[in-house]
C-alpha positions as CSV (number, residue, x, y, z in Angstrom):
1,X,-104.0,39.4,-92.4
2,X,-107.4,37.7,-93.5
3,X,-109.1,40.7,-95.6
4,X,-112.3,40.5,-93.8
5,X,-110.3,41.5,-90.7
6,X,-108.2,44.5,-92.4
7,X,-109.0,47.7,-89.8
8,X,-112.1,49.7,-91.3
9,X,-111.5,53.0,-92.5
10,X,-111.3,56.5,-90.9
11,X,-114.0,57.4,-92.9
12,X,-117.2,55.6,-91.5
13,X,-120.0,58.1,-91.4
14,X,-122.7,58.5,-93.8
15,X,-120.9,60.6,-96.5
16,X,-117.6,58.2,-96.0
17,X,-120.2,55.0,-96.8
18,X,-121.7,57.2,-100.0
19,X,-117.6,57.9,-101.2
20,X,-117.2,54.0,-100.6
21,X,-120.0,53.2,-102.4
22,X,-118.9,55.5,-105.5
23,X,-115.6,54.0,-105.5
24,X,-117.0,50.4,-105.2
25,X,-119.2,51.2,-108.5
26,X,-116.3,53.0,-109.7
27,X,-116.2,49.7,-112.7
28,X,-119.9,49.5,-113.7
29,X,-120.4,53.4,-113.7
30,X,-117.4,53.4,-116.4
31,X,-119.0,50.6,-117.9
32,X,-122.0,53.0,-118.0
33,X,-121.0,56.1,-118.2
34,X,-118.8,55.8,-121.7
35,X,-121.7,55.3,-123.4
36,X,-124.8,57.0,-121.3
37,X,-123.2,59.9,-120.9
38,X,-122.4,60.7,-124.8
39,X,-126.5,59.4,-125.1
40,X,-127.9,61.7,-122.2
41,X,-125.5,64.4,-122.5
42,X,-126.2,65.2,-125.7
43,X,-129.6,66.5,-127.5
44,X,-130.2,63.5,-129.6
45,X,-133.4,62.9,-131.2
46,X,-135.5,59.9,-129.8
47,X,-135.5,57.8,-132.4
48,X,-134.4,53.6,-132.4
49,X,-131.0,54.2,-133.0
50,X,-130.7,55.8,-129.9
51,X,-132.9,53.4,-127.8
52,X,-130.8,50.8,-129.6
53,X,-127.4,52.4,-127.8
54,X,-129.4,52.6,-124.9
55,X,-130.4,49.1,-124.6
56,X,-127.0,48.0,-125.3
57,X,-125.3,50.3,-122.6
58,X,-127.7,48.9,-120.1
59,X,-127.3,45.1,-121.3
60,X,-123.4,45.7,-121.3
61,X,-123.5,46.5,-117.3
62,X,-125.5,43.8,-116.8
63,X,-128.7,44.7,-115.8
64,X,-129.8,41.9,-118.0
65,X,-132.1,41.8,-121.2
66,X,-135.8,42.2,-119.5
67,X,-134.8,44.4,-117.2
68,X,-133.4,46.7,-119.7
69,X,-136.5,45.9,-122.0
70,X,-138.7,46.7,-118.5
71,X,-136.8,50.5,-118.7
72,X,-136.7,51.5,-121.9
73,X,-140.3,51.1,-121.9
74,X,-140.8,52.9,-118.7
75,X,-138.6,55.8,-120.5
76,X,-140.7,55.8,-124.0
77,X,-143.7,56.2,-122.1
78,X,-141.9,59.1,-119.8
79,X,-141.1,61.0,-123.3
80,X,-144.5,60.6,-124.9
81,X,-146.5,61.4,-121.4
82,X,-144.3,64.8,-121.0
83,X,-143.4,65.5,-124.8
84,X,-139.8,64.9,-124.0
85,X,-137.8,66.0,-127.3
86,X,-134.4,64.6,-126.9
87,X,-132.3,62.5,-125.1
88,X,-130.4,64.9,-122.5
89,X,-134.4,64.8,-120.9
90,X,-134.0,61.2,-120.2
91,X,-131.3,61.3,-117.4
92,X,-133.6,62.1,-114.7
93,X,-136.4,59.6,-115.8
94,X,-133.7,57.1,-115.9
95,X,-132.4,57.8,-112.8
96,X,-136.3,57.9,-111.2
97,X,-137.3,54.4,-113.1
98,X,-134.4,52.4,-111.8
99,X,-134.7,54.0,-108.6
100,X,-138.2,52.7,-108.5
101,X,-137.5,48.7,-110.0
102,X,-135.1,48.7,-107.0
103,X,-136.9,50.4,-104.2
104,X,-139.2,46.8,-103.5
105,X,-135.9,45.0,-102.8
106,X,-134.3,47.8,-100.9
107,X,-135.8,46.6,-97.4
108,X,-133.7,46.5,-94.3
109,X,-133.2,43.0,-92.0
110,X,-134.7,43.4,-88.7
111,X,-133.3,41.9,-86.2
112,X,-135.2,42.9,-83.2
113,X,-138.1,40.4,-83.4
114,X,-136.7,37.7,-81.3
115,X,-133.5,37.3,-79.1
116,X,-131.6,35.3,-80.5
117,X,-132.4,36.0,-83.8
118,X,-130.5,33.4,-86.3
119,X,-129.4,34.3,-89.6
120,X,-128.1,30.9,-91.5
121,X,-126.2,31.9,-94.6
122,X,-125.9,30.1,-97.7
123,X,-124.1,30.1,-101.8
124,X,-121.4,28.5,-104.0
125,X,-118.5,28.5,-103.7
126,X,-116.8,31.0,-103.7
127,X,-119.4,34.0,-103.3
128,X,-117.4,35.7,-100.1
129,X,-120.1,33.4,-97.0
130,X,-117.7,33.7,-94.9
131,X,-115.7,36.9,-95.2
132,X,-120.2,38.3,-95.2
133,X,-120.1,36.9,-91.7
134,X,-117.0,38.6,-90.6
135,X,-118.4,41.9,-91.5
136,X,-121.9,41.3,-90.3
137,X,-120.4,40.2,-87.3
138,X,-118.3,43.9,-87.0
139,X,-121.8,45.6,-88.1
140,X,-123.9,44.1,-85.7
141,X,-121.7,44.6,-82.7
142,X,-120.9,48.3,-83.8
143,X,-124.7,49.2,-82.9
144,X,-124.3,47.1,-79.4
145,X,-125.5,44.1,-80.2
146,X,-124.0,40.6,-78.9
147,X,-122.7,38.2,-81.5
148,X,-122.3,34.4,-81.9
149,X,-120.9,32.6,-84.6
150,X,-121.4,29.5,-85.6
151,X,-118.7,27.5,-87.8
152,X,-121.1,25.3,-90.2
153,X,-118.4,25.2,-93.1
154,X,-117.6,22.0,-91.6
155,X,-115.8,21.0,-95.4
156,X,-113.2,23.7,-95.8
157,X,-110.8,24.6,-93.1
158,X,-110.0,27.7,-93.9
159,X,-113.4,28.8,-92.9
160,X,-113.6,27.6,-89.6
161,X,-109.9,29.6,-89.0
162,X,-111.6,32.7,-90.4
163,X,-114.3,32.9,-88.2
164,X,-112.3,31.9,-85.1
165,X,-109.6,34.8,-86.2
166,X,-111.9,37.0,-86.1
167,X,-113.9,35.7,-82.6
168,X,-110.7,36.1,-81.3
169,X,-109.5,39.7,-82.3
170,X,-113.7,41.2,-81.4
171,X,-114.2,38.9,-78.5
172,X,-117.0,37.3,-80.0
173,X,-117.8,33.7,-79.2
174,X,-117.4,31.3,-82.4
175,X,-119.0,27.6,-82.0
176,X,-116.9,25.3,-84.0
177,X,-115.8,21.7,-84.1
178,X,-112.4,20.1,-86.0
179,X,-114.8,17.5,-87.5
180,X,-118.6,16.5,-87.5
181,X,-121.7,18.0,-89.5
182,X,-122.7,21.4,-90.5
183,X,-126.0,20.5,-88.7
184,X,-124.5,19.4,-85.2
185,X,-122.4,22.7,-85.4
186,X,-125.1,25.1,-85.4
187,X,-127.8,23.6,-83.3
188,X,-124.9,23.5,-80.8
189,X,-124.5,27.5,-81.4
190,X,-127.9,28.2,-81.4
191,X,-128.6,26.4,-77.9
192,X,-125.4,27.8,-76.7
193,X,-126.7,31.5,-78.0
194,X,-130.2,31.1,-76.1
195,X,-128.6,30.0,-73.0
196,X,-126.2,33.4,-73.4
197,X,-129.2,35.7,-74.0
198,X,-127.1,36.2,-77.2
199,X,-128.7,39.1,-79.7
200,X,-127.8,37.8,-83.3
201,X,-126.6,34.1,-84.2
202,X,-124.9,33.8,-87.3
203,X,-124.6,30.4,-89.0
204,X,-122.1,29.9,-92.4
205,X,-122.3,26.9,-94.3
206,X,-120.3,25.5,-96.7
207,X,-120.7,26.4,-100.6
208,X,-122.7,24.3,-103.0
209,X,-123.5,24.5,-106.4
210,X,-127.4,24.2,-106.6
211,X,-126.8,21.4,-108.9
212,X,-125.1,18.9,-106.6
213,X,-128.4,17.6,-105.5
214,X,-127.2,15.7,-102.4
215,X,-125.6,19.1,-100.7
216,X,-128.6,20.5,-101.8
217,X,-130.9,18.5,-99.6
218,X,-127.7,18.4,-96.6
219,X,-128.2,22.7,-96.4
220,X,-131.9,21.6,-96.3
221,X,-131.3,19.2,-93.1
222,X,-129.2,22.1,-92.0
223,X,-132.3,24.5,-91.5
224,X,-134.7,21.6,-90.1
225,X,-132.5,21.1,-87.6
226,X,-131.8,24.5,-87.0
227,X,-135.5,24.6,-86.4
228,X,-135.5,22.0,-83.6
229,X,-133.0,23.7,-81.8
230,X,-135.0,26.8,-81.8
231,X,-138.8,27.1,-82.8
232,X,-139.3,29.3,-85.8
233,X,-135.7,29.5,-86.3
234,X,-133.9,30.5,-88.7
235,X,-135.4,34.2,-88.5
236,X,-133.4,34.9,-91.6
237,X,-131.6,32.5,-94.4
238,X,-129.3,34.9,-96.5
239,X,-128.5,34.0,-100.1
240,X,-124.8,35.2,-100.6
241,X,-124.3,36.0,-104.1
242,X,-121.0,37.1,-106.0
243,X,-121.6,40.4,-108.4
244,X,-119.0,38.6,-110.8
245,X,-121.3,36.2,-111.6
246,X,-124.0,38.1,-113.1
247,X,-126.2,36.4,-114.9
248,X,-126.3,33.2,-113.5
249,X,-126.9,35.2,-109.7
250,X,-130.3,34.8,-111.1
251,X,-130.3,31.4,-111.2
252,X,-128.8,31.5,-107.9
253,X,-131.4,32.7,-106.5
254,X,-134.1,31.0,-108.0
255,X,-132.6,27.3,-106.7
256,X,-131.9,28.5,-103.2
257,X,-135.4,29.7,-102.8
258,X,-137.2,26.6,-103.9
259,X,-134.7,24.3,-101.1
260,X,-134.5,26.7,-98.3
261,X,-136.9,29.4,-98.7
262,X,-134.3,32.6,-99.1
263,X,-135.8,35.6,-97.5
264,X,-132.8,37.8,-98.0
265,X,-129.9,38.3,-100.4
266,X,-126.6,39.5,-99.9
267,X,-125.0,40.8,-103.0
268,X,-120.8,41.0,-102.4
269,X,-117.6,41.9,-104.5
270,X,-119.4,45.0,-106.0
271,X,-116.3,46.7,-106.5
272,X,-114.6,44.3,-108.8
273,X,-117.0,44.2,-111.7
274,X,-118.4,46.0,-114.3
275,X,-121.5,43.7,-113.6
276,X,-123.4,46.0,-110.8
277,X,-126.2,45.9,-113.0
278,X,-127.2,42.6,-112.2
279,X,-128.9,43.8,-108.8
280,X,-131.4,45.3,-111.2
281,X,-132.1,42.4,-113.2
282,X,-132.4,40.6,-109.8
283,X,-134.8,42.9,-108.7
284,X,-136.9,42.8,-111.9
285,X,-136.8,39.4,-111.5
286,X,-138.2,39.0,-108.3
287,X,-141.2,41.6,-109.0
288,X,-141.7,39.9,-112.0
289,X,-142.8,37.0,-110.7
290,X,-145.5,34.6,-109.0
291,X,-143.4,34.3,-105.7
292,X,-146.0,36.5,-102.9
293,X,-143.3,38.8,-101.7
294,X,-139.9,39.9,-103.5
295,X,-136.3,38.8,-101.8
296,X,-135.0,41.5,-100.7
297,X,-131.0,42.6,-101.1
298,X,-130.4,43.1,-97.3
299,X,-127.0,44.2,-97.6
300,X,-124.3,44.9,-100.7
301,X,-120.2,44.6,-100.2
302,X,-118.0,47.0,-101.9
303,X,-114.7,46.0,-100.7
304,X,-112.5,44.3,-98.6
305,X,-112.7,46.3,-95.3
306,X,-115.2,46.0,-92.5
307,X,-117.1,48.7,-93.0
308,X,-117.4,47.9,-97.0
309,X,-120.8,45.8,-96.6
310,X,-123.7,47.5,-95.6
311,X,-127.8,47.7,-95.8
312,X,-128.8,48.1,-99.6
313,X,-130.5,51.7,-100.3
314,X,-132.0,51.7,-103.5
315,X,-131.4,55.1,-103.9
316,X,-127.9,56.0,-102.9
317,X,-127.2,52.5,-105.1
318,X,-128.2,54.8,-108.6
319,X,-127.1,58.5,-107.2
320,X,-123.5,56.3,-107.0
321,X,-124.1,54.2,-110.5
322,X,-125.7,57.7,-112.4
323,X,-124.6,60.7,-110.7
């Protein structure tokens, strides 16, 4: 069976989601936790050495070297402003200053400001586009909304079978042709979804590195024509990015914006890196910089079942990474 079609688990309410979400972290919390917890459990003196450990803990689970540089400061300033003596003080402020880097990014997509609202999704290779879909698909229609999917991976196969797999087992309607451009696919699906009264359209396309210049203006075409199709469509173009990659996600991001515009990220394979970090060092990017308004991380995977992506919460992201 297709992993992004394996039956969801028993254990789907809130607390179930939280476990799941503990679990997923389960590698970047050990990442963490070997070293935090022998520098916040114990009464260690403030000094460098210790901020030194710190900053390597922290760099070791990826949430990247100004990010890390971005906290440590916010914590020096905690232990001056309330005459903090040693390091088992810290845990709360460190659990309060990454809960605030990430609360900017933590903002939920909503789909209720036009019918149909179209969601293109786009990444490399690889970064899990189309098992995203799959499990957006199962979330939307869980709170009653109607589906339609469109087929844009037009280059691999595979994808197309995917998303008509799981059309199929949920009775949702998948647009799809055996050959022809990404860009034909989708304004088919969106005109077919508007003629429906469909509620959410959503609209893979195939991976590209942001290097291959050519695809890179194709997945541009892509959402022009999308746009003719539909007037101020597409509502929402998701940026799918593997944890795995860490790093380089921030590159990612920062090429997909300039072509297409990205106003949401969704950050996927949580569970099978010690890397979580990197959705902090994504957020300090994006607050960091001259862009208006921040991405935000719309949704986060951590695992292979239906239920394992859902909307990001800054909060219960770092009770799950520091608790």
């Amino acid at each position: 069976m297709l992993s992004f079609l394996k039956s969801p688990s028993n254990n789907n309410g809130r607390g179930g989601w939280l476990e799941r979400l503990k679990a997923g972290l389960a590698k970047t919390r050990e990442q963490l936790d070997g070293r935090l917890g022998a520098l916040l459990g114990a009464a260690r003196p403030l000094d460098e050495a210790f901020y030194e450990e710190l900053e390597t803990a922290l760099i070791g689970a990826d949430v990247g070297v100004t990010a890390t540089a971005h906290l440590l400061d916010q914590l020096r300033a905690r232990a001056r402003r309330e005459r903090i003596a040693d390091s088992s003080g810290l845990k709360q402020a460190l659990h309060e200053s990454l809960t605030a880097l990430l609360a900017p990014v933590a903002v939920p997509l909503d789909t209720g400001s036009h019918k149909p609202f179209v969601i293109m999704l786009a990444g490399v290779n690889g970064s899990g586009k189309t098992t995203s879909i799959g499990k957006l698909a199962h979330y939307y229609q869980a709170r009653g909304l109607s589906v339609l999917l469109a087929a844009g991976d037009t280059f691999r196969a595979a994808a197309r079978e995917q998303l008509q797999a799981w059309g199929e087992r949920n009775n949702i309607a998948v647009i799809a042709q055996q050959s022809g451009d990404a860009a034909a696919v989708i304004y088919d699906a969106v005109g077919a979804a508007v003629a429906r009264g469909t509620d959410v359209v959503l609209a893979d396309t195939a991976g590209r590195l942001p290097t291959q210049l050519h695809l890179m203006e194709e997945i541009k075409k892509v959402k022009r024509v999308i746009a003719k199709a539909l007037p101020g469509a597409p509502h929402e173009v998701l940026l799918v990015l593997d944890a795995n990659t860490g790093q380089n996600a921030l590159a990612q991001v920062r090429a997909f914006d300039a072509a297409l515009g990205v106003s949401g990220l969704v950050l996927t394979k949580l569970d099978g890196t010690a890397r979580g970090g990197v959705i902090a060092a994504i957020a300090h990017m994006q607050t960091s910089s001259s862009r208006e308004k921040p991405v935000p991380v719309r949704f986060i995977g951590v695992g292979e079942g239906l239920d394992d992506l859902r909307p990001f919460d800054a909060r219960e992201f770092v009770g799950a990474l520091l608790d």
